[in-house]
C-alpha positions in Angstrom: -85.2 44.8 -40.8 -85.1 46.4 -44.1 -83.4 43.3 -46.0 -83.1 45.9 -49.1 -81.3 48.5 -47.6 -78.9 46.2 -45.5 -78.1 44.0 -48.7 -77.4 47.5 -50.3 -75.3 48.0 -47.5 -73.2 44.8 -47.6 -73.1 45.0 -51.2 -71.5 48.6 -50.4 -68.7 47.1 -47.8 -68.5 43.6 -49.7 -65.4 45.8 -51.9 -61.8 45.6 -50.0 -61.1 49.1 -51.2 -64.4 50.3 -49.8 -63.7 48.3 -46.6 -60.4 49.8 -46.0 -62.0 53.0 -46.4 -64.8 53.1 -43.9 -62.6 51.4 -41.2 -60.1 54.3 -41.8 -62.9 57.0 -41.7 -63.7 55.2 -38.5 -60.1 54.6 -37.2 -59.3 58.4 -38.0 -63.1 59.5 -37.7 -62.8 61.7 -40.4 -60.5 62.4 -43.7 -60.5 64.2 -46.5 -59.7 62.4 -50.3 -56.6 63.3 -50.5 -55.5 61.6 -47.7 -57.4 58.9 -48.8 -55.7 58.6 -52.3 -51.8 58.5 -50.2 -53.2 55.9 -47.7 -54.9 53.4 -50.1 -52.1 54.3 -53.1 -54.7 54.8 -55.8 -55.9 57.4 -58.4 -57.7 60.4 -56.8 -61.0 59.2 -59.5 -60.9 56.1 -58.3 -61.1 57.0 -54.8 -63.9 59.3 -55.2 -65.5 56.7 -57.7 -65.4 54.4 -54.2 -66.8 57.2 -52.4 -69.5 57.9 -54.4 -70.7 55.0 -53.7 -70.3 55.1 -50.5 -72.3 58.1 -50.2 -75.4 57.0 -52.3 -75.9 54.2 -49.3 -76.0 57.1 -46.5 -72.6 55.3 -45.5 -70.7 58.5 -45.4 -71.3 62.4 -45.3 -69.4 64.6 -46.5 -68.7 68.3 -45.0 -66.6 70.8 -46.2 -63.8 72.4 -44.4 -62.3 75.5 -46.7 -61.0 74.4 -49.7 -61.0 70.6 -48.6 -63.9 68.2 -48.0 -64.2 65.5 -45.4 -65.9 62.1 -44.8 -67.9 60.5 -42.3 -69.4 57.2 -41.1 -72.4 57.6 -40.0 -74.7 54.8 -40.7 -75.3 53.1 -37.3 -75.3 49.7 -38.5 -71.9 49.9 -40.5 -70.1 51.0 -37.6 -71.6 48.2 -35.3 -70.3 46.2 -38.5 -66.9 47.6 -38.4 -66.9 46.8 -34.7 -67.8 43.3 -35.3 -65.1 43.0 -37.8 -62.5 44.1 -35.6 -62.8 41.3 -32.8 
């Protein structure tokens, strides 16, 4: 257990914006910010503020599709965490 990496982790989730946000990414697998910004009702900087974030814990990738760039969970551990919190 790397007790620095999963606090980082939790510290990461431990937000209710950023919550809502990786258990839509999971729900929906992927979305782009846009999206994001109409679903959670907030300004497109803070959204990507909140992604940002989300990113520097290797929560979330992005990848680009055109114009638009989308997001996804990937850290193992966060989605056996979102799993956990949906029982």
């Amino acid at each position: 257990m790397n007790f620095k990496h999963d606090s980082d982790i939790l510290k990461a989730l431990g937000h209710p914006v950023r919550l809502k946000m990786v258990f839509g990414l999971v729900k929906d697998y992927d979305c782009n910010v846009n999206k994001m910004v109409r679903e959670l009702k907030l300004p497109q900087s803070t959204v990507s503020q909140h992604l940002s974030i989300l990113k520097s814990k290797g929560i979330i990738v992005p990848r680009k599709e055109g114009v638009k760039t989308c997001y996804k969970v990937v850290d193992k551990k966060v989605l056996e965490i979102i799993d956990l919190l949906k029982r």
